[in-house]
LOFIMAR-517338 format. One record per residue (C-alpha): residue in three letters; x, y, z; chain. Coordinates in steps of 0.02 Angstrom, whole numbers. Example, Ala and Ser with C-alpha at 12.3 -4.5 7.8 and 13.67 -1.06 7.14 Angstrom:
// LOFIMAR-517338
    aa        X        Y        Z   ch
   Ala      615     -225      390    A
   Ser      684      -53      357    A
//
This chain:
// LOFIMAR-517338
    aa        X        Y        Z   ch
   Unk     -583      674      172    A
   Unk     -545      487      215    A
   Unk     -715      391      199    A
   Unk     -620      223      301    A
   Unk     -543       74      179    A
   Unk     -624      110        7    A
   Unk     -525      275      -33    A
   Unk     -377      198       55    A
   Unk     -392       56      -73    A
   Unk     -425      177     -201    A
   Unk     -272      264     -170    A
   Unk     -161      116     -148    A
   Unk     -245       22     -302    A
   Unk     -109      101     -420    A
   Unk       96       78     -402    A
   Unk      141      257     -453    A
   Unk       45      310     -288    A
   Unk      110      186     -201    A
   Unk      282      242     -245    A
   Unk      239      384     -204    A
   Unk      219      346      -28    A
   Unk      368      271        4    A
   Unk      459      423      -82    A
   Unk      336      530       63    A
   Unk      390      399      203    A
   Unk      565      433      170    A
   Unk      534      616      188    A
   Unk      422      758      149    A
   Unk      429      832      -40    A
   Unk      374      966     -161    A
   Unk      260      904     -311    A
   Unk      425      955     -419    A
   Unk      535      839     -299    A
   Unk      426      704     -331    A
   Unk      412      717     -523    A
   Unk      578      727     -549    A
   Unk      591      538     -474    A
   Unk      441      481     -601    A
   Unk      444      465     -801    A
   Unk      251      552     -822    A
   Unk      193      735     -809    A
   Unk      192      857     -667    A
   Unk       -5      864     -711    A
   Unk      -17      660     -667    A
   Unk       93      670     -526    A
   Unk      -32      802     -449    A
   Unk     -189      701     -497    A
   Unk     -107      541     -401    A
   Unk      -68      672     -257    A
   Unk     -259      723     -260    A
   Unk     -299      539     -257    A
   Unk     -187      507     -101    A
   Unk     -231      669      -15    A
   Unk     -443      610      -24    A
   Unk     -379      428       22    A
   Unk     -299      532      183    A
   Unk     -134      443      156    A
   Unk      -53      612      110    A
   Unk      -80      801      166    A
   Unk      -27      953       77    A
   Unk       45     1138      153    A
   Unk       87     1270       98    A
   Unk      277     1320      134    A
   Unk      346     1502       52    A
   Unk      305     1458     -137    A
   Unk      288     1295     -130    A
   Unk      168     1144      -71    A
   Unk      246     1016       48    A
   Unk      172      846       34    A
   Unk      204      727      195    A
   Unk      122      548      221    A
   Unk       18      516      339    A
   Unk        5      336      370    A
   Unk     -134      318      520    A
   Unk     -281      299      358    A
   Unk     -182      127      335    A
   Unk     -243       69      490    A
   Unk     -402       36      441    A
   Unk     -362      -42      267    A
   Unk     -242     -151      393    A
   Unk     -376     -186      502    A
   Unk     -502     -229      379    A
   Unk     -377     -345      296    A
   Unk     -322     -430      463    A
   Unk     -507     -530      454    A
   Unk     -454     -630      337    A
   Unk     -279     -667      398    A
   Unk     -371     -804      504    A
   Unk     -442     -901      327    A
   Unk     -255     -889      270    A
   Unk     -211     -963      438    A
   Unk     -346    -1113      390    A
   Unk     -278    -1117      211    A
   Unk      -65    -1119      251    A
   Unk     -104    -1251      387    A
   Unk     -224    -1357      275    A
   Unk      -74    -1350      142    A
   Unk       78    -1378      263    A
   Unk      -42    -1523      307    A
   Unk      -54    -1607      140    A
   Unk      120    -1570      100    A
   Unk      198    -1663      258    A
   Unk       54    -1802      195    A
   Unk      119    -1808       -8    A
   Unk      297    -1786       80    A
   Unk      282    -1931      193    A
   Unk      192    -2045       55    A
   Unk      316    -2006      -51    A
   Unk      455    -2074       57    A
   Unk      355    -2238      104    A
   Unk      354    -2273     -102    A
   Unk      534    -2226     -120    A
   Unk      589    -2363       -2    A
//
């Protein structure tokens, strides 16, 4: 159900899902399995699952009596890509800084002497 970077966002907007992920990266686990590494309910673990399932980060099956959550990290791609068009104005902005630190730097050193 991944509608590109807004429900990728959506999903990553909160750290217990986040957590989550990294728990899921590490390998795949039961809703239980996952609860029992969080202080909040089974109920709220689920919702955050839902949330991370519709952001296409996570998908759910069935195995015997359980559900086996695994991530799913390709959705990230276009979060990544989507943030990546702005790496270029933080490019402009770090090398404007380093810039007018080097200046302040090299002032600084002509006053000193």
């Amino acid at each position: 159900m991944n509608s590109g970077p807004q429900s990728v966002f959506r999903a990553l907007a909160d750290p217990t899902r986040r957590q989550i992920l990294l728990h899921l990266a590490k390998e795949n686990m039961a809703i239980a399995d996952i609860a029992d590494r969080f202080d909040i309910t089974r109920t709220a673990i689920n919702k955050h699952l839902t949330i991370l399932e519709e952001g296409g980060l996570i998908k759910s099956e069935v195995s015997g009596r359980e559900r086996r959550n695994s991530l799913t990290p390709e959705p990230l791609k276009s979060a990544f890509e989507w943030l990546g068009y702005f790496e270029n104005f933080w490019d402009v902005k770090l090398s404007d800084l380093q810039r007018e630190i080097a200046k302040d730097m090299k002032e600084k050193k002509e006053t000193d002497q």
